[in-house]
C-alpha positions in Angstrom: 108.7 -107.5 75.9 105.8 -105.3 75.2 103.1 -107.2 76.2 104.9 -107.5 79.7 105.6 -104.3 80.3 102.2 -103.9 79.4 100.4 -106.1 81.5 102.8 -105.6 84.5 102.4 -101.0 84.0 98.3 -102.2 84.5 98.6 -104.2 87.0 100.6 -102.2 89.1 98.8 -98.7 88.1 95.2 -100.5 88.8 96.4 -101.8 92.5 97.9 -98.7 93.4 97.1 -95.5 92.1 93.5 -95.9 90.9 92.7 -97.5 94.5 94.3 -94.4 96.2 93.0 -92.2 93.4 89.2 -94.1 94.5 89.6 -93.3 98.4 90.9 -89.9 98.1 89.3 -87.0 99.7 89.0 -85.0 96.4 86.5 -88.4 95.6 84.5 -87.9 98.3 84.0 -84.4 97.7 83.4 -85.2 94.2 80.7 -88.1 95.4 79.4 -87.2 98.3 80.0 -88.7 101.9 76.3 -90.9 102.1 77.0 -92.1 98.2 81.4 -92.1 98.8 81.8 -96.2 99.8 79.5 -97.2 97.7 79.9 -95.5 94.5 83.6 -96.2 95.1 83.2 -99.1 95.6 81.3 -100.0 92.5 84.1 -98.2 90.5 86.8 -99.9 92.0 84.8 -103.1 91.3 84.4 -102.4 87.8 88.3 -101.2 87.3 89.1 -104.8 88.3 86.9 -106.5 86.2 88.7 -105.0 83.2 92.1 -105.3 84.4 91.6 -108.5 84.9 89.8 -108.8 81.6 93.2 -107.4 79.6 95.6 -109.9 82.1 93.5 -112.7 80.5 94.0 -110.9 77.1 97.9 -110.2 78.0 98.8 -113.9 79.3 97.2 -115.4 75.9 99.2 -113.6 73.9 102.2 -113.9 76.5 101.5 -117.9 75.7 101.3 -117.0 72.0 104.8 -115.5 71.9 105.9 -118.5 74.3 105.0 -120.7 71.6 106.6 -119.0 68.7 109.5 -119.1 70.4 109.5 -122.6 70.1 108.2 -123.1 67.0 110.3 -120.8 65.2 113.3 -120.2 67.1 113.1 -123.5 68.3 113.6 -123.3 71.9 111.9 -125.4 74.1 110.2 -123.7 76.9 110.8 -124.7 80.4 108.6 -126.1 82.4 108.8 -123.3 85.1 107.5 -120.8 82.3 105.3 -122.7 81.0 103.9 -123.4 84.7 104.1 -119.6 85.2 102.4 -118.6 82.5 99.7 -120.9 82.8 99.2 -120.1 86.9 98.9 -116.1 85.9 96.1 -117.1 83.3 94.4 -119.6 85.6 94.2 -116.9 88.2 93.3 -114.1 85.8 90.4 -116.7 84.1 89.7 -117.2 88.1 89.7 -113.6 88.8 87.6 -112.7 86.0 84.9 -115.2 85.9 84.2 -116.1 89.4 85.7 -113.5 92.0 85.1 -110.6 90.9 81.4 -111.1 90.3 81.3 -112.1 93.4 82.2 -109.3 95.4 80.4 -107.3 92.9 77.3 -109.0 94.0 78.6 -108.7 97.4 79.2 -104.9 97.2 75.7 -104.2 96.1 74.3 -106.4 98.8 75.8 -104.8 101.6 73.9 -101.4 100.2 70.8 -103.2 99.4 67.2 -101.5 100.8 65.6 -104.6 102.0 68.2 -106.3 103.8 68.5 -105.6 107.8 71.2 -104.9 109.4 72.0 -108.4 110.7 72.2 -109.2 106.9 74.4 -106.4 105.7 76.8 -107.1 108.9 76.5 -110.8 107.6 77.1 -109.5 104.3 80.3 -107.3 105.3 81.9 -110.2 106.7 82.2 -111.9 103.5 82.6 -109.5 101.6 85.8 -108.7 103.6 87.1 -112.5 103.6 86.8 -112.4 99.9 88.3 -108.5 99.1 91.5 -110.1 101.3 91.2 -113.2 99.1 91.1 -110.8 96.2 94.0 -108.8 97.3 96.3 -111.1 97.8 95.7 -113.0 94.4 96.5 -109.5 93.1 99.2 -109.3 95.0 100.2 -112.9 94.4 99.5 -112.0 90.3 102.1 -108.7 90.4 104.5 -110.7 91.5 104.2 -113.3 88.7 103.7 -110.8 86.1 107.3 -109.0 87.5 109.1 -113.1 87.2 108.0 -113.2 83.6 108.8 -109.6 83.1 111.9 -110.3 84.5 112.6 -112.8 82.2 111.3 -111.7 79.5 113.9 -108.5 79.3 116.8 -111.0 80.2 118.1 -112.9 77.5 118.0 -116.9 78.2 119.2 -119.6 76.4 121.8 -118.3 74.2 123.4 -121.0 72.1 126.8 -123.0 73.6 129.8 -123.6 72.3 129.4 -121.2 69.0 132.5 -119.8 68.3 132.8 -116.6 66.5 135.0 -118.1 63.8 131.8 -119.7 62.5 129.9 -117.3 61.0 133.2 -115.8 59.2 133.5 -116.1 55.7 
């Protein structure tokens, strides 16, 4: 139950507070107005490369407890966690290796010196079709996180038809 409270506390704290915290005014007083968007942006980059760093390290070991469960508790896992699980690491490995480089490498190209301003409008673009790709995988990965948090904290699969006489001596 840890590990999802845990990973769900990060996600939600990275998406929300840190992004306002990122675009406040007290940051652009502390940056600068010409440096603001793209120092902030580079942070903001760099707080989601980690999160998404510790949701890979947080669904591993959510598949870890997943499968001492069954081992020693023996209940089988159904296929709807299972899939769950699996999805929410896919995305993080997805989010993690591929996207967020990518608009990293995005975000420092729309800054870059020797690129005109037909190629940083070009540049913007994409980099906006892929921050609304990114947000809504985040988006889509909070809500998966809260399902398995969910049922994680609710108990499942209790055993049937064990009467309390049973375990009487």
């Amino acid at each position: 139950m840890l590990n999802a409270a845990v990973w769900l506390g990060a996600a939600v704290f990275c998406s929300t507070t840190l992004l306002v915290a990122f675009n406040s005014r007290d940051t652009v007083g502390l940056l600068g107005a010409q440096y603001f968007t793209q120092v902030s942006g580079a942070l903001i980059q760099i707080v989601f490369s980690r999160l998404f760093h510790l949701q890979i390290l947080c669904a591993s070991l959510a598949w870890l407890h997943l499968v001492a469960e069954w081992m020693y508790l023996g209940r089988i896992p159904r296929r709807i966690w299972v899939g769950l699980l699996t999805l929410l690491f896919s995305l993080s490995l997805l989010g993690s290796m591929w996207l967020c480089p990518k608009l990293a490498q995005l975000q420092r190209a729309q800054y870059a010196a020797n690129y005109t301003t037909v190629q940083r409008a070009a540049v913007q673009r994409g980099y906006n079709f892929w921050d609304g790709v990114f947000q809504a995988v985040n988006v889509f990965m909070i809500a998966g996180i809260a399902v398995y948090f969910w049922r994680v904290t609710h108990a499942q699969d209790e055993p049937r038809f064990v009467s309390p006489a049973k375990f009487r001596s």
